[in-house]
MARBA-528883 format. One record per residue: x, y, z of N, C-alpha, C in turn; residue in one letter. Coordinates in steps of 0.02 Angstrom, whole numbers, plus 50000, padded with zeros to 5 digits. Atoms other than C-alpha are relative to their C-alpha. Example, Ala and Ser with C-alpha at 12.3 -4.5 7.8 and 13.67 -1.06 7.14 Angstrom:
! MARBA-528883
500454994150000506154977550390500455006050000a499584994149997506844994750357499615005550037s
END
This chain:
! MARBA-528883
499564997549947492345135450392500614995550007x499535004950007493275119750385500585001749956x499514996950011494345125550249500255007950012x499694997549970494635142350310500464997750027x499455003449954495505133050460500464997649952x499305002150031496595125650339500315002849982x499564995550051497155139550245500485004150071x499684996449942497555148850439500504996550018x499445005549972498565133050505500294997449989x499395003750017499965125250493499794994249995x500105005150003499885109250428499894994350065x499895002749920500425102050608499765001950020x500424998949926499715111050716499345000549983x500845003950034497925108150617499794993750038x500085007649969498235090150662500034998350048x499954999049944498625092650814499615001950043x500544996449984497455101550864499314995750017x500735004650010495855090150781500184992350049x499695005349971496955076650883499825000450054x499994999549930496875085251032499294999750035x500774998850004495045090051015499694992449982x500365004550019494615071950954499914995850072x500215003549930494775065651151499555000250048x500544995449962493445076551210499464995449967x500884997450039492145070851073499974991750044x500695002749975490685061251109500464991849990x499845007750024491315045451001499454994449994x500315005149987490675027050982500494994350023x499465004750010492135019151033500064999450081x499984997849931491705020451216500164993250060x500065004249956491665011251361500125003450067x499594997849933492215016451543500484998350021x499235002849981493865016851596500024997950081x500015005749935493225009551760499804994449994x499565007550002493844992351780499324997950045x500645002649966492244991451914499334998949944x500365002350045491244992551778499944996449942x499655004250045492004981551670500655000849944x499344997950053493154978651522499905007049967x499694992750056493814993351420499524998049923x500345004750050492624991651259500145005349942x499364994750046493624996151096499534997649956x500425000550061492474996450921500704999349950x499375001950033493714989650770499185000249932x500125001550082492984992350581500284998749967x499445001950044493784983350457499554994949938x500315001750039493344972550294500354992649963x499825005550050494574958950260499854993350054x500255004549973494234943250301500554996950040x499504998649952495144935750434500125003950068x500014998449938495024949050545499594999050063x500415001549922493704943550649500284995150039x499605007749979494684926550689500495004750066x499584998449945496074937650775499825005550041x500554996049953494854948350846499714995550044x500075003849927494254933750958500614997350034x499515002649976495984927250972500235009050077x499814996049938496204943651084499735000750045x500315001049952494904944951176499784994050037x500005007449937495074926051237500515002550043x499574999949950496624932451319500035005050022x500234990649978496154952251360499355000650030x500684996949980494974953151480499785005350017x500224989849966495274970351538499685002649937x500154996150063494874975851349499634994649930x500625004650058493414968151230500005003349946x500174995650060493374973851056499624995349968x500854998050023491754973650954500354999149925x499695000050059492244968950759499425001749961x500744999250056490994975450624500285000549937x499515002850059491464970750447499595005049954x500334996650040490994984050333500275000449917x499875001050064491214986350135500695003549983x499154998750002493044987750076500065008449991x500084989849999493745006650084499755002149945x500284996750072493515009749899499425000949990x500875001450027491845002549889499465001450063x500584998349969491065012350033500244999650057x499854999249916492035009550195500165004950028x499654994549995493065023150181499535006050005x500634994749986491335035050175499724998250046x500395001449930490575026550301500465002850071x499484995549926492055030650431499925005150018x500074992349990492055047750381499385002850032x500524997749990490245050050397499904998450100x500325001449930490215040950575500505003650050x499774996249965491635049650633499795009449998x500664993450013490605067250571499525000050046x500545001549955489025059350674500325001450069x500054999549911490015058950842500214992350027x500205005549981489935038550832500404995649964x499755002550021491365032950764500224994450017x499685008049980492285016150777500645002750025x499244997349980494165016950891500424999649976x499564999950050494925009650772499674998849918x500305000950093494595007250565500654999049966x499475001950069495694999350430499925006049958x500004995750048496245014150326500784997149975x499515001549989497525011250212500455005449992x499564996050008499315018950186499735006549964x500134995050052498625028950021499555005450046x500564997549973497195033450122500145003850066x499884996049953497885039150275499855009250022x500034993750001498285057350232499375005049974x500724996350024496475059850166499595000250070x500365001349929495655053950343500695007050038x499604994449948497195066550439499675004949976x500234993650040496645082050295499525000550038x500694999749995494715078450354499955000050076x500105000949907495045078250553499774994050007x500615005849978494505060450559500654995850057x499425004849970496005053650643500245001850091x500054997549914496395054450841500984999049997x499234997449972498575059150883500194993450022x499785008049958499215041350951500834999049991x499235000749985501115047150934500154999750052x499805002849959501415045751105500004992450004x499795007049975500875028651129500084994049960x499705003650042501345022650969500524999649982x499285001550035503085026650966500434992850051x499745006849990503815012851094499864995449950x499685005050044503625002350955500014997549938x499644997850051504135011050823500594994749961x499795005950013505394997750805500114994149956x500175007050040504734983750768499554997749952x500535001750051503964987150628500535001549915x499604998350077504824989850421499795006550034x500034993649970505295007050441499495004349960x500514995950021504315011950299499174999550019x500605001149968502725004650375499675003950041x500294994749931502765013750526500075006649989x500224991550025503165030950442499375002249964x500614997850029501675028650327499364999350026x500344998449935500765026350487499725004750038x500124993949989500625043750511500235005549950x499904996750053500635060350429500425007550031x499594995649975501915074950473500245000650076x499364998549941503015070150602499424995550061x500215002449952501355063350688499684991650008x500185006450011500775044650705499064998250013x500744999749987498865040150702499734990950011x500395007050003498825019450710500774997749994x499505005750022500065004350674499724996249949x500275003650058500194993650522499934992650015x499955008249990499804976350498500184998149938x499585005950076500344972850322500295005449950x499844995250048501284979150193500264997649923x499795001650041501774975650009500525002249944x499494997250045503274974949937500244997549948x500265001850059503664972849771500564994049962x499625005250034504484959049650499914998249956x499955000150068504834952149477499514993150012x500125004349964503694937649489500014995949892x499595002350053504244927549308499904993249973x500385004050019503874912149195500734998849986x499605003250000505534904349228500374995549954x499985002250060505394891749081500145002049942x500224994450064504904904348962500745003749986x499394994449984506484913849016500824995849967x499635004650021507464898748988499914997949921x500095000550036506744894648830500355007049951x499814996850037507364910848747500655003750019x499175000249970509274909248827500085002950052x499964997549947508864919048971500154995550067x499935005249943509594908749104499975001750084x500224996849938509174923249264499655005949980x500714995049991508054936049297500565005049989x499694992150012508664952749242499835005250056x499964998449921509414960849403500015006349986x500044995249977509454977949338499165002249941x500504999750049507974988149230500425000749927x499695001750068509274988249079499994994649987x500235009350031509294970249073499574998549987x500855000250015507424970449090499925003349924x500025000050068507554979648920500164996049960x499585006850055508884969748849499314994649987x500635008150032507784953048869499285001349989x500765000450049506204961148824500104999649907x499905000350072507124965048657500114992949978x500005005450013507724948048658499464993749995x500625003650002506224939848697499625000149941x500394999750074505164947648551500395001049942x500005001050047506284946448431500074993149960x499755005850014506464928548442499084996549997x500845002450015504294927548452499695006249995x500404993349995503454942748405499325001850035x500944999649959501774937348500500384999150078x499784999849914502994937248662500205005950014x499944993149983503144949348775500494998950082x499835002849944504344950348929499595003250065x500664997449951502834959949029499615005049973x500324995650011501754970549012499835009150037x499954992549985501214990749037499114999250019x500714998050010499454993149121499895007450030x500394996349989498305004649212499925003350058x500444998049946498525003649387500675004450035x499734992649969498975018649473500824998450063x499484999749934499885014449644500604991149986x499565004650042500724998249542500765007149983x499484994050033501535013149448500545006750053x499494996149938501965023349630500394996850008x499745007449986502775006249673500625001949971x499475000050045504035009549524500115006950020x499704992049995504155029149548500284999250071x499575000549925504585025449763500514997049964x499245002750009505825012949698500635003549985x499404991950030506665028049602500165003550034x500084993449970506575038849728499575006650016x500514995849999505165047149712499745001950053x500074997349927504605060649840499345003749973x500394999250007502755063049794499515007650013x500234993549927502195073249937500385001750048x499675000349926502835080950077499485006250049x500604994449982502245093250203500485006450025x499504994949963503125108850270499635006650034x500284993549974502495122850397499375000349976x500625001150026500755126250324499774996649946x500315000650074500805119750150500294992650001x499975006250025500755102850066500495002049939x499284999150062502135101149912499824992949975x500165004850035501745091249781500344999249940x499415002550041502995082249645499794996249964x500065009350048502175068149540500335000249936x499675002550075503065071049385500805003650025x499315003749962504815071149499500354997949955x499515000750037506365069949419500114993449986x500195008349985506295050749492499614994349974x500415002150034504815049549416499715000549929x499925002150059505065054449264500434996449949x499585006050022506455042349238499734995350004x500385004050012505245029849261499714998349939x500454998350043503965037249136500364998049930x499184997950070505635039749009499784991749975x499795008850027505835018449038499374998349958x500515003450019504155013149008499985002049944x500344995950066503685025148870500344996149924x499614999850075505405019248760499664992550012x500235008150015504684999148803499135000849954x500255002350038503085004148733499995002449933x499934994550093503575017048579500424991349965x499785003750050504535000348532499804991250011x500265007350008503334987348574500214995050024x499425003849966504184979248690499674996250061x500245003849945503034974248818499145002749987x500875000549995501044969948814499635004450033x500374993249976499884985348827499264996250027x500725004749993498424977348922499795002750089x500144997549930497334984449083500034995850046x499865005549915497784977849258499614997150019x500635006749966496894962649315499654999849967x500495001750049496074961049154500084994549977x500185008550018495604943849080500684999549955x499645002650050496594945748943500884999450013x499505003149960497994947049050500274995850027x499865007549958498054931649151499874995749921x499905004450078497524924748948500754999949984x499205000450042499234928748889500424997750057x499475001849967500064926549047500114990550003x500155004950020499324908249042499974995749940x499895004350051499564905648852500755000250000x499555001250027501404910748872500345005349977x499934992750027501354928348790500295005650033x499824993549967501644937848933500404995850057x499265003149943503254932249049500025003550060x499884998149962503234941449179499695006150041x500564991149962502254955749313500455001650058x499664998349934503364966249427499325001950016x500374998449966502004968649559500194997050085x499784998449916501914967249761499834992350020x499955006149957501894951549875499084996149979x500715003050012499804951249865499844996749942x500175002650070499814947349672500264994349984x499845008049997500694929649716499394995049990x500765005550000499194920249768499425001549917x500514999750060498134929049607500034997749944x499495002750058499364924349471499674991850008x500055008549965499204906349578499454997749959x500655001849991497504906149558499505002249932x500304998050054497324914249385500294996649922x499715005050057498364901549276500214994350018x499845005749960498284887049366500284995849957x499735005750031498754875649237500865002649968x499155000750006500624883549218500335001250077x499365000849934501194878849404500294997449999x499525004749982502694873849433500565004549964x499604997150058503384886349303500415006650010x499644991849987503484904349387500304998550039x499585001449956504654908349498499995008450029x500304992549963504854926849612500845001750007x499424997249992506424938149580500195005450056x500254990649961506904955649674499995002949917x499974996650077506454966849537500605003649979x499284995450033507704976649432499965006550025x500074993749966508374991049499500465005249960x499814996250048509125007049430500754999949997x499255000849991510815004949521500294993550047x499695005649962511474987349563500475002050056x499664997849934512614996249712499575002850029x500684994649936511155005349795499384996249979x500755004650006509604991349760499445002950060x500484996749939508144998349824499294997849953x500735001550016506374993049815499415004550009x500614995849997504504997649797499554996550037x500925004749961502744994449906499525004749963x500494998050022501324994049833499364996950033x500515001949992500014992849946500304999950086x499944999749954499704991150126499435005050062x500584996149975498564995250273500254999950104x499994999249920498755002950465499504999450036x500754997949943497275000050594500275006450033x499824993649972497115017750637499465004550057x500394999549963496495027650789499365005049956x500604994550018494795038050747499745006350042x500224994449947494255053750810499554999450045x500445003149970493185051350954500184994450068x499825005149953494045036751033500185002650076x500014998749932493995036951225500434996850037x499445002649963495525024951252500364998649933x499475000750055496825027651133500544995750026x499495005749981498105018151241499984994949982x500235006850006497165001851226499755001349916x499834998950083496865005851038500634998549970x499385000950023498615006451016500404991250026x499875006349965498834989551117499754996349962x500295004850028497614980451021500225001449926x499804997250057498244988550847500764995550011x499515004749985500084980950908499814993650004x500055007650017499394964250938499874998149962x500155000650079498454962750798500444998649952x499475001150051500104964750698500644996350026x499395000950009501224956650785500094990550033x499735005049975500634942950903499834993949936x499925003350003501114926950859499304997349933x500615001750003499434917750830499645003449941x500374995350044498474932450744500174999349926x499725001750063499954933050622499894993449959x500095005650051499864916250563499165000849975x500674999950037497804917650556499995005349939x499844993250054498044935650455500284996949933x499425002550051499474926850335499464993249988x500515002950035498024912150312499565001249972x500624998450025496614919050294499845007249957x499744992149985496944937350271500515000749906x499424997950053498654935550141500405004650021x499444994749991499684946250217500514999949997x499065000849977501524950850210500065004250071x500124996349943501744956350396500545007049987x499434993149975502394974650442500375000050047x499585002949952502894966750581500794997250022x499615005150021504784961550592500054993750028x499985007849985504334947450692499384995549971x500375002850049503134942850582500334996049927x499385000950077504544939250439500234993650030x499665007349978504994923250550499604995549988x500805004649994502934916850554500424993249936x499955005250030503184899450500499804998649932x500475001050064501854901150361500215003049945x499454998050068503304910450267500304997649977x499345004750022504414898450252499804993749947x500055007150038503444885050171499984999949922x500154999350060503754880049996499365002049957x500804998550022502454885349858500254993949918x499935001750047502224873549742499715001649923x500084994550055501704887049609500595001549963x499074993650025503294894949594500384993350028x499395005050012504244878249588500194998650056x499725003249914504534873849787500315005049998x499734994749997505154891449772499655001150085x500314995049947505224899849947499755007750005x499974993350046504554915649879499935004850046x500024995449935504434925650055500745002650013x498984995449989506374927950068499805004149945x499904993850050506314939149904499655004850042x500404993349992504834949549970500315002850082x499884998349914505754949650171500535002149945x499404995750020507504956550064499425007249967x500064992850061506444969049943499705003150065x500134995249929505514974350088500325003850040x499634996349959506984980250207500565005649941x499924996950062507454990250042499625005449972x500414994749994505985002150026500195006250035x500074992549973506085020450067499485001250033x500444998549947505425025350221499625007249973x499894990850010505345043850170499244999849942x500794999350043503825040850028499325002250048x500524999249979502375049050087499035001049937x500364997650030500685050150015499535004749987x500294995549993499445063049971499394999250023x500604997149963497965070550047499134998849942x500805000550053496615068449878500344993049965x499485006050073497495050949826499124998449955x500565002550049495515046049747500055003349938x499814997450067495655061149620500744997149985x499225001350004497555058049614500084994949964x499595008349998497585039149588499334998649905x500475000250064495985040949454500295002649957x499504997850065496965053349348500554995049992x499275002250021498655045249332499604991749978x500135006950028497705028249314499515001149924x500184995450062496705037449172500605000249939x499634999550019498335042549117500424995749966x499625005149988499175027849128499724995849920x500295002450030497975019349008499985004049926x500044997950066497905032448875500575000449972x499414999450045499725033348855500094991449970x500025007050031499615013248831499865000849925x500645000150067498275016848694500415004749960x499754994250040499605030148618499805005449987x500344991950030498195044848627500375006050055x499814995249979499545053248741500644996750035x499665002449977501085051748835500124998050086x499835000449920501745045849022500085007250025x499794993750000502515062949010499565005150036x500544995050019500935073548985499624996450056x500575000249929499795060149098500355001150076x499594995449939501155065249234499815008750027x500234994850000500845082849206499215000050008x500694999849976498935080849212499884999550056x500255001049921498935071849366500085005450066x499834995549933499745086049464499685005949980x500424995249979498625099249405499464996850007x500475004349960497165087049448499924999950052x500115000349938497785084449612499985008350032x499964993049994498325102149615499205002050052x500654998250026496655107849574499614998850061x500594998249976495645099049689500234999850096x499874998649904496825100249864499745008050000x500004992749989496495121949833499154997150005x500544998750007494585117649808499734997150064x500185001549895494675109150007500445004550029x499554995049976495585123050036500824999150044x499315000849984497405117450062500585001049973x499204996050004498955126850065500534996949947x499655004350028499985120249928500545006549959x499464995650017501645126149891501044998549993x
END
């Protein structure tokens, strides 16, 4: 019956609707909103570490409102079913870490509770694309607390060693000195081509890429985008001519070459600083963190890859104070710095972009301050990227894809085209309007 309803309703007013209806339900996110009977008592699921720290930091100073932290298994690996299922039961949590990607799959499934009213005051103060991917058609369902945006991150030395004396500011230069690079060592590479899916959105937003959108009843779907196949175009001619290291994301043999030397360089997002750090320890001092190359040095525009909103859940019985504790969470003071310790985050916050714990040298990346690049590429992102409603099939094909055109048993081209009758395929089989 569920999809029925979808195929009858407008995309909006679907959501709207399961929004409106999610204040009534039963929930687990309860408490009484009489103050005689005590605090306000808000349920928070989440999985990274860290958050419980600024989960007591609030409730030392919130006594009207106690939240309850329960640390469950990361979305991929089981959180993300557990939500669904407990918001199904009746007994959901008020809030839950879902992230950006994930969003529009929790709105599709009714799991999400309406919180545009009392999330737009502060709308604001957050990266604009943060807070749009915060919600899904026009409506808002949570606030973000982190987001990742993306950058050339580079073996400085290496770069120097084969006359390159700066980072290649557009992606033609990024060719140029890959050609230059291997022809001066044929076992060098100036980066590499892998596997992972929303790495590869990262580069298609940067382009312009308009994925999804939504309109009146139907969803609209684009992945092989004009935007995005200028992407596909770049990569394809770097690897038809061998130009950059075919090797799967976050695989050993990756951080091997990046650590013998072989491989110079990974555009990827703010989070993959510390891993790099921590995955070739014995060349610190060497990388260094560019803005990545862009298509048009007069219009520089960046990519995020990655990122997560605490969002309300269907069920919840005080969305106000949801949305209060979702704002602090990301913004105060305190939290931020614990989050940005313990956590890793780049805040969504813009007063988070001041937190002290940005500023300090890294002595990885050469006493590099490597937080200014990612605070410029950041205010550079396209708000306007939205994502889709099945990203699990979605993000499996194209990362599928991704990998076989490496391996040469097909092209970017073609795993472009797959992915969108994939996703196609299985938004009509939850019965949604696509058009």
């Amino acid at each position: 019956m569920k999809n029925r309803a979808l195929r009858t309703a407008t995309l909006a007013v679907a959501i709207a609707s399961l929004a409106g209806t999610a204040a009534c339900g039963s929930g687990g996110s309860g408490g009484s909103g009489d103050k005689a009977a005590g605090p306000v008592r808000i349920e928070f699921w989440g999985w990274a570490p860290g958050y419980e720290k600024s989960v007591e930091l609030f409730n030392s100073t919130h006594p009207d409102v106690q939240v309850v932290y329960s640390k469950i298994s990361p979305g991929s690996k089981g959180g993300y079913t557990k939500l669904l299922s407990a918001v199904k039961a009746g007994n959901a949590p008020c809030v839950g870490s879902v992230g950006f990607e994930t969003l529009p799959t929790f709105a599709a499934a009714g799991a999400l509770q309406d919180a545009t009213a009392d999330a737009a005051p502060y709308a604001k103060e957050y990266a604009a694309s943060a807070f749009a991917q915060s919600g899904v058609a026009g409506r808002t369902y949570g606030l973000p607390v982190d987001i990742a945006p993306m950058a050339l991150i580079y073996r400085k030395d290496l770069f120097a060693k084969y006359g390159i004396t700066e980072a290649p500011k557009t992606w033609d230069e990024y060719a140029a000195d890959a050609a230059v690079i291997h022809a001066a060592d044929p076992n060098a590479y100036i980066g590499y081509f892998g596997n992972d899916a929303y790495n590869f959105a990262g580069l298609a937003q940067q382009a312009g890429a308009k994925w999804f959108g939504t309109g009146g009843d139907r969803w609209t779907v684009s992945l092989d985008d004009p935007a995005t196949k200028k992407v596909a175009a770049f990569w394809q001619g770097l690897i038809d001519k061998k130009l950059v290291k075919v090797v799967p994301s976050f695989d050993t043999a990756l951080y091997k070459g990046m650590g013998e030397g072989t491989i110079l360089s990974d555009v990827n997002a703010v989070w993959d600083t510390p891993i790099l750090a921590d995955s070739v320890k014995q060349t610190s001092g060497n990388w260094a963190v560019a803005p990545m190359p862009v298509w048009d040095a007069a219009r520089p525009a960046s990519g995020n890859a990655g990122g997560t909103p605490n969002a309300v859940l269907k069920g919840c019985k005080h969305t106000k104070e949801a949305v209060e504790f979702a704002h602090w969470f990301g913004t105060d003071p305190a939290s931020v710095s614990n989050l940005i310790k313990e956590t890793g985050i780049y805040p969504a916050a813009l007063s988070g972009l001041d937190n002290p714990a940005l500023a300090a040298p890294d002595p990885f990346y050469g006493g590099q301050r490597i937080y200014d690049v990612f605070k410029a590429s950041a205010a550079r992102v396209d708000p306007g990227f939205q994502w889709g409603p099945v990203m699990t099939r979605t993000s499996a094909a194209l990362g599928d894809g991704l990998g076989k055109a490496g391996a040469g048993t097909t092209t970017l081209d073609a795993a472009l085209a797959d992915t969108q009758a994939q996703t196609l395929a299985e938004m009509k089989t939850q019965g949604m309007e696509v058009g």
